[in-house]
Short mmCIF file of the C-alpha atoms (twelve columns), coordinates in Angstrom:
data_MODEL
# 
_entry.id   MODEL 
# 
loop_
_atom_site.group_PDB 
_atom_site.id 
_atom_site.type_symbol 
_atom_site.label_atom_id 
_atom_site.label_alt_id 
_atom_site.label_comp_id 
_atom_site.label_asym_id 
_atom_site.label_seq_id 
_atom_site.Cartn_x 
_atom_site.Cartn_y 
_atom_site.Cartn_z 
_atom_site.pdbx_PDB_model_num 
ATOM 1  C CA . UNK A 1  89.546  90.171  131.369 1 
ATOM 2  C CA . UNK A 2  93.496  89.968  130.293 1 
ATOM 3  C CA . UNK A 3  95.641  91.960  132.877 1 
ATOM 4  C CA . UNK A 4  99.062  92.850  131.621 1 
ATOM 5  C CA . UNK A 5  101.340 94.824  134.394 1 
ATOM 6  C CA . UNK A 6  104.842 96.317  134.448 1 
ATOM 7  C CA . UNK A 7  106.918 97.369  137.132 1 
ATOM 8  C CA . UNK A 8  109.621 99.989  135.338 1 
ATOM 9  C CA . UNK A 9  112.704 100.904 137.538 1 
ATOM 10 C CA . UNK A 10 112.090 98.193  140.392 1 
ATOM 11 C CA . UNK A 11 111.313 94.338  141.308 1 
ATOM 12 C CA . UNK A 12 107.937 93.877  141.678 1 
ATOM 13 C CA . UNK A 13 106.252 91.358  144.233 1 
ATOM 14 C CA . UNK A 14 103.945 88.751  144.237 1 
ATOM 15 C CA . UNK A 15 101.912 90.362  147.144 1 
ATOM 16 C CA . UNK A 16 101.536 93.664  145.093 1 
ATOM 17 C CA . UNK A 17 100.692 91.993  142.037 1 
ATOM 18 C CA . UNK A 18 98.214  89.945  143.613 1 
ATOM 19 C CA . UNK A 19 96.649  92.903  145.002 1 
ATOM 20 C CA . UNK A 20 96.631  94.987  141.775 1 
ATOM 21 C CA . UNK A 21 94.750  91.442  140.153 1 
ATOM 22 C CA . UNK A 22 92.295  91.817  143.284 1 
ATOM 23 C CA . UNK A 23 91.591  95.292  142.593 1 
ATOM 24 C CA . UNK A 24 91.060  95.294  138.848 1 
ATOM 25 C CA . UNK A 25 88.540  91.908  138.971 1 
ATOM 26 C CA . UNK A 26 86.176  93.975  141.037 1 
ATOM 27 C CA . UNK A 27 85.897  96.317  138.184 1 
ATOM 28 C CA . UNK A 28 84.041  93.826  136.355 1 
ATOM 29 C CA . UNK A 29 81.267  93.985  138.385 1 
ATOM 30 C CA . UNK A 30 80.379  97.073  137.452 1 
ATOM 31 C CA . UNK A 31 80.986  96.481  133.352 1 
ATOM 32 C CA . UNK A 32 81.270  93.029  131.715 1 
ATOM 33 C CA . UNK A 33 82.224  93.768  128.646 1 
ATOM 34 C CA . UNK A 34 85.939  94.958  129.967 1 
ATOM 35 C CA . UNK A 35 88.792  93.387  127.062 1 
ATOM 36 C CA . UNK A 36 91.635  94.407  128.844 1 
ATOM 37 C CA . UNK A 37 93.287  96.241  131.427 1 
ATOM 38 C CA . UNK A 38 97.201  97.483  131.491 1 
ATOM 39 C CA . UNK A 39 99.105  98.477  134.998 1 
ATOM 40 C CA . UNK A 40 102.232 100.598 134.763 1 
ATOM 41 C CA . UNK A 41 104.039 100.792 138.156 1 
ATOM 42 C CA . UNK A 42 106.788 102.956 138.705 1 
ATOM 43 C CA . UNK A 43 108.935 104.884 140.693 1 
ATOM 44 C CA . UNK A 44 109.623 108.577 140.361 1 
ATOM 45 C CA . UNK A 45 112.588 110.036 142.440 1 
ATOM 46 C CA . UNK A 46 111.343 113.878 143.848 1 
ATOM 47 C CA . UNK A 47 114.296 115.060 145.608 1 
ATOM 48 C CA . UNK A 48 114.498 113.198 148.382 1 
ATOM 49 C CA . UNK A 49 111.327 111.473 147.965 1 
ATOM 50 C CA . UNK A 50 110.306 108.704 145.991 1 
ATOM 51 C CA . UNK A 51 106.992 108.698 144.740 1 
ATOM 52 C CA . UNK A 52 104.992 105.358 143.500 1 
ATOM 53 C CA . UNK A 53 103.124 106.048 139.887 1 
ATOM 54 C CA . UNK A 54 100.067 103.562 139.112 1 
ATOM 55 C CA . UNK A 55 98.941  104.269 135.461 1 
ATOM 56 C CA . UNK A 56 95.803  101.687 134.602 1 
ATOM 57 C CA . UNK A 57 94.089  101.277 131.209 1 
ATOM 58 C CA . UNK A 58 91.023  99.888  130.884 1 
ATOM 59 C CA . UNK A 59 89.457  98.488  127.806 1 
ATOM 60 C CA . UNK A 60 86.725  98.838  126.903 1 
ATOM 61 C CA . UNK A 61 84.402  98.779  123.501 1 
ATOM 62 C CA . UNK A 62 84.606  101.578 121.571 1 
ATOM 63 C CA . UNK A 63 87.025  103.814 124.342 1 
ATOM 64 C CA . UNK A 64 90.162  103.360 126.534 1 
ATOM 65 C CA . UNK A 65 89.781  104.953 130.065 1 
ATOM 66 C CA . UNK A 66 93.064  105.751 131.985 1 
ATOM 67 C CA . UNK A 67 93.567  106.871 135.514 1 
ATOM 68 C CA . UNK A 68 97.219  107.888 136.470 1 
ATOM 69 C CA . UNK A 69 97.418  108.449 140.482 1 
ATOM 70 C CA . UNK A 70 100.620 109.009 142.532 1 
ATOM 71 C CA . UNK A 71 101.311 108.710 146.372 1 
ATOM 72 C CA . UNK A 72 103.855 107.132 149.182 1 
ATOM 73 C CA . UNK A 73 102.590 103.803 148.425 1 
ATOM 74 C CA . UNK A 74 101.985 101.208 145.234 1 
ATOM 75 C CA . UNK A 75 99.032  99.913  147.381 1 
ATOM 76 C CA . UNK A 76 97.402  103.649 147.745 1 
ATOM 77 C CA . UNK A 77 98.259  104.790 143.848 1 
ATOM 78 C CA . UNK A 78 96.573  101.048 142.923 1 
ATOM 79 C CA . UNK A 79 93.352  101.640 144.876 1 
ATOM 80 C CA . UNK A 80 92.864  105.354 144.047 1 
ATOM 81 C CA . UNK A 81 93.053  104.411 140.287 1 
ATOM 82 C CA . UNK A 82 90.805  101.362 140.976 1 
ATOM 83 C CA . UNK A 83 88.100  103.853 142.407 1 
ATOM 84 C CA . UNK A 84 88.659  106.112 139.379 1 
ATOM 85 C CA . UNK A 85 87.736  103.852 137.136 1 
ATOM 86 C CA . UNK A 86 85.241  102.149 138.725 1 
ATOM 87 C CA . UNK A 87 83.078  105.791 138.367 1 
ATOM 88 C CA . UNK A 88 84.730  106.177 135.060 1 
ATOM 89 C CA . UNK A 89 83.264  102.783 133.972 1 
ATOM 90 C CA . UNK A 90 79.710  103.676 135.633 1 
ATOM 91 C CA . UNK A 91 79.621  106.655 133.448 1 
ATOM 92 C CA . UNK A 92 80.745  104.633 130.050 1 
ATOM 93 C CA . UNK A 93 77.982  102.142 131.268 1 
ATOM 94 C CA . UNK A 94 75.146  104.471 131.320 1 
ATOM 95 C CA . UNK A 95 76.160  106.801 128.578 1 
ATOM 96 C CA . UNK A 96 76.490  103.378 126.302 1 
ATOM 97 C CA . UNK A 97 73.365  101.713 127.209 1 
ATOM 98 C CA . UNK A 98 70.812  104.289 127.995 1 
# 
């Protein structure tokens, strides 16, 4: 699986990129056939608050699932999208090849 990520409005680390590459392998134990997956990371200024944006694409044959979560941290929005797609993907999986 290629992973292509983006960090718009801020300097990504290693450490969190390493962690979004953790997160997004596991999905292929669930589905093998993934092609690709895209990670948009991103800030979003609420008042005060700043708020961290993880939008993930997954693809897949035939369809392109997305989850787009938002919380205090990069490592929370990551692994709330992560679980997202992993039922998304479960779903594809048996509607596909039942």
């Amino acid at each position: 699986m290629e992973i292509t990520k983006q960090a718009l409005n801020f300097e990504a680390d290693s450490k969190l990129m390493e962690f979004v590459d953790k997160k997004l392998v596991k999905l292929e134990t669930f589905f093998d056939n993934i092609v690709s997956a895209d990670v948009c990371l991103r800030l979003q200024k609420t008042g005060q608050v700043q708020d961290k944006i993880a939008e993930i694409k997954v693809k897949v044959p035939g369809s392109v699932l997305v989850s787009k979560q938002t919380s205090k941290s990069f490592e929370e929005s990551v692994d709330l999208g992560a679980s997202s797609l992993r039922r998304q993907l479960i779903k594809y999986k048996l509607k596909k090849y039942k």
